[in-house]
N, C-alpha and C positions, 0 to 999 in steps of 0.2 A: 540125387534122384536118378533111374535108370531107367524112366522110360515115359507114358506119355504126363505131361500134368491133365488133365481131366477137371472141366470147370463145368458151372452151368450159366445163362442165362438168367434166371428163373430166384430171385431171393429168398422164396419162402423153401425152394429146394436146397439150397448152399444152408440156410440156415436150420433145415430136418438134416443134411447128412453130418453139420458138425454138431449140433447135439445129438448122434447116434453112436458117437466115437465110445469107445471106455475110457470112462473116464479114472486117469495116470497123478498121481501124487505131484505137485507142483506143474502140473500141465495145463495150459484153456486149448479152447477149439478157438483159430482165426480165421474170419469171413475178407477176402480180399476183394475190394473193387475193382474189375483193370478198366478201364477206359483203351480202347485199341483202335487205330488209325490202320486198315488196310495197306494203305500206300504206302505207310512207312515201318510195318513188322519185317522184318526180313529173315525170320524163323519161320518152315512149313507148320499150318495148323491147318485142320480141319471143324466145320460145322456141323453136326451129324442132326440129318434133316428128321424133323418129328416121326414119322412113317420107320423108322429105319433108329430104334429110341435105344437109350442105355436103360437104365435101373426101370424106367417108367414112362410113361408114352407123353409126361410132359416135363421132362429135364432140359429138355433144351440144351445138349451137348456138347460141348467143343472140347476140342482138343489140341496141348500146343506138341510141340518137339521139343526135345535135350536141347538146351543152350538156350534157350527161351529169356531174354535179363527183363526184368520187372524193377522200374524205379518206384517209391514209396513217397508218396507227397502228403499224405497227411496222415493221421491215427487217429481212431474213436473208439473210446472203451464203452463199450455198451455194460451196464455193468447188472442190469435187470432183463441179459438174453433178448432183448429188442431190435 
């Protein structure tokens, strides 16, 4: 990755921009939870306050920085897009 990760808040929106992907011959779209602790990220990110919106006035924005490490504690295969 080269630049920012771009999340949202907002689950019915994570879950319209990964069904908007084209969809690629042995590809899914992955919906990530992060759970995040202020106190202890120590990668700059950003909130981007609703007034001030990306794609849509209610995505609810963030954004992290390059080096960003994400641990993985569980997985759920939705397997009916739910």
């Amino acid at each position: 990755m080269n630049g920012f990760l771009s999340t949202t808040k907002d689950e019915t929106v994570a879950k319209r921009f990964a069904s908007e992907g084209i969809p690629k011959p042995n590809q899914i779209a992955v919906i990530f939870k992060l759970n995040i602790d202020p106190k202890v990220i120590d990668k700059p990110y950003a909130e981007i306050p609703l007034d001030r919106h990306g794609v849509g006035p209610y995505e609810e924005e963030l954004l992290f920085s390059i080096g960003s490490v994400w641990r993985i504690n569980n997985v759920i295969d939705l397997q009916d897009n739910t």
